[in-house]
N, C-alpha and C positions, 0 to 999 in steps of 0.2 A: 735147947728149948725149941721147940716145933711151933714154928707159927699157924694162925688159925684159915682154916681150910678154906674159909668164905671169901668174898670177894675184898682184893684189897684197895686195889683202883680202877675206875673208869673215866675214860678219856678219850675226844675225840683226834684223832690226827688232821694232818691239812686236809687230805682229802673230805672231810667231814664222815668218816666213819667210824665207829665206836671201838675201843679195843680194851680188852678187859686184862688186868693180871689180878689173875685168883693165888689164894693161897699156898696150893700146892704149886705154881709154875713157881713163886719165889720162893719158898721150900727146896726146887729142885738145882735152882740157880744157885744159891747160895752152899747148897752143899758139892754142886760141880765147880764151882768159883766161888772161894772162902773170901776173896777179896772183894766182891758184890756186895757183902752185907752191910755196911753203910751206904749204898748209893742207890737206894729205894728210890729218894727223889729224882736222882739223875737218869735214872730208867723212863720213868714218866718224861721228864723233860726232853727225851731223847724222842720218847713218840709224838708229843706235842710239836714239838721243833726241830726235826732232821737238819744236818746238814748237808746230808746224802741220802740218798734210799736208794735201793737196786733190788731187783727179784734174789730171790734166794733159789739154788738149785732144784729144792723140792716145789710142788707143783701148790699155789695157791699161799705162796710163804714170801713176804718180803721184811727185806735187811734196813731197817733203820739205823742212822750214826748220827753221833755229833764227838765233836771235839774239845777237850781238854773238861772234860768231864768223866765221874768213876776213875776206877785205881790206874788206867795207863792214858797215854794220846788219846787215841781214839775208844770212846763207846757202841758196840754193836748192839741191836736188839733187834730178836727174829720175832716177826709177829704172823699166825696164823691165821689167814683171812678166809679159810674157806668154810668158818665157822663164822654164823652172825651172834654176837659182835665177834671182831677177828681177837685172837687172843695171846698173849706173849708166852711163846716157847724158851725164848733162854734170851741171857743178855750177858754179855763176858766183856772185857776193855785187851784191846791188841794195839801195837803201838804203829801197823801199817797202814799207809793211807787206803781206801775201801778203793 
């Protein structure tokens, strides 16, 4: 079942900047990482509460984590800021520290 395209959360991170995940990003996440789809919450709480952040390779993208959250160790989520608001590209869990 295809979830609805519109927007599904908005949140600010520490920096006080708004980040959006729409429909389609968690649509895409979920069907590149089947194991994402109960951790809708833990997504959000990942941008609300990092326990790390670092740029991410591409240019105006950074990497938000926290710990013992979603299906492994660690939770990633790439959030694209070069959009206002910045908005969640992918979120996947890896068991290496960032």
């Amino acid at each position: 079942m295809k979830a609805k395209q519109g927007l599904r959360a908005s949140v600010i991170e520490p920096d006080g900047r708004t980040v959006v995940l729409t429909g389609r990003a968690w649509d895409k996440i979920r069907a590149g990482h089947t194991d994402m789809a109960p951790y809708e919450r833990d997504v959000i709480q990942t941008i609300t509460h990092p326990l790390h952040r670092e740029d991410d390779p591409r240019p105006g993208r950074e990497r938000y984590y926290t710990e013992n959250l979603g299906p492994t160790r660690w939770l990633r989520v790439v959030i694209d800021f070069s959009t206002d608001p910045g908005e969640v590209v992918t979120a996947f869990g890896h068991d290496n520290e960032p």
